[in-house]
C-alpha positions as CSV (number, residue, x, y, z in Angstrom):
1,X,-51.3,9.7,52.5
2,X,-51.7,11.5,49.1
3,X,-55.3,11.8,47.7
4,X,-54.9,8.9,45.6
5,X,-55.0,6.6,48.8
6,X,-51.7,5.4,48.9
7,X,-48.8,5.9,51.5
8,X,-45.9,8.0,50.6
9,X,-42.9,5.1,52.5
10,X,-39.1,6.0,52.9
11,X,-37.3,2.7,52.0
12,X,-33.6,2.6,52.7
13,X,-31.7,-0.2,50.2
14,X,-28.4,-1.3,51.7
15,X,-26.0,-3.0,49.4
16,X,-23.2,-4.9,50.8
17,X,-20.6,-4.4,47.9
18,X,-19.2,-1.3,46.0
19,X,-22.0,0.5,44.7
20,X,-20.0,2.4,41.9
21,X,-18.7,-1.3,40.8
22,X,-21.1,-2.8,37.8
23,X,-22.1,-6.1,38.8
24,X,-25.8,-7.9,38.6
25,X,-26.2,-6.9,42.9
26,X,-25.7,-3.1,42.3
27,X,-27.7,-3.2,39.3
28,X,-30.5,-4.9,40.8
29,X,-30.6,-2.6,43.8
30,X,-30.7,0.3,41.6
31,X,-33.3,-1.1,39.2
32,X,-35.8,-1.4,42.5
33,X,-34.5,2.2,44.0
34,X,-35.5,3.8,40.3
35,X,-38.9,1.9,40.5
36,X,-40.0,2.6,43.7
37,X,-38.7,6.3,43.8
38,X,-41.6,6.4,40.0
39,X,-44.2,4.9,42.6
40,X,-43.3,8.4,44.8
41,X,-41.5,7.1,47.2
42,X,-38.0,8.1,49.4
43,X,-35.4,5.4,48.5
44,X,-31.5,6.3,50.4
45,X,-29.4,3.2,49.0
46,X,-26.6,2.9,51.6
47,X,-23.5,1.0,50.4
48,X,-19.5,1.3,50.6
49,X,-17.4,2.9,48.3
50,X,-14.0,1.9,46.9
51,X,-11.3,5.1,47.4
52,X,-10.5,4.4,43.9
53,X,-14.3,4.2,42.2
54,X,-15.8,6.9,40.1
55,X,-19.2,7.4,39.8
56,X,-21.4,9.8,37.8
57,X,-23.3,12.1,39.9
58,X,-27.2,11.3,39.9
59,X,-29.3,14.4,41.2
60,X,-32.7,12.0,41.9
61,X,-30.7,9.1,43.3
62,X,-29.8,9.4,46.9
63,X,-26.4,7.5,48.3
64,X,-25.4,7.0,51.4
65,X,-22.1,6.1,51.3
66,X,-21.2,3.9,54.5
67,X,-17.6,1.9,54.8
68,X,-14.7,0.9,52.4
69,X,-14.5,-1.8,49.9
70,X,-11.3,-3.7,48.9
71,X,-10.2,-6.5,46.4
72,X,-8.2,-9.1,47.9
73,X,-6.5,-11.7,45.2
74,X,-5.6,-15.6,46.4
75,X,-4.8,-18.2,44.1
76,X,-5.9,-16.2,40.7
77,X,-9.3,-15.2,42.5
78,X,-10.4,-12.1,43.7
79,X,-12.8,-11.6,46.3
80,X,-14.2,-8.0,47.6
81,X,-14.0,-7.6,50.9
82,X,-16.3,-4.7,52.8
């Protein structure tokens, strides 16, 4: 406990899809992670990662990079497997 009162927690945030891919799951995730990490708190998002994704390294953000993600295409829709 800090001297303000309040508990210092270590939150883990799993994401089930490709963390480096832009969609409204990811960002949401990461939106929560960068508000509860201003609060003081620990927040390891663990997620899969595509062989082929790129992502920009973030020295505050903490990934834990867990699995493989794929694209799978069937009658002209894709669906990303983990």
């Amino acid at each position: 406990m800090d001297n303000s009162g309040s508990s210092i927690v270590r939150i883990a945030q799993v994401c089930p899809y490709d963390i480096c891919c832009p969609s409204g799951v990811q960002k949401h995730i990461r939106d929560i992670s960068a508000a509860l990490r201003e609060l003081g708190h620990g927040v390891p998002t663990i997620a899969p990662r595509s062989k082929h994704s790129v992502m920009a390294e973030q020295p505050d953000v903490e990934f834990l990079h867990f699995g493989h993600s794929g694209v799978v295409h069937r009658n002209k829709i894709s669906f990303e497997l983990t």
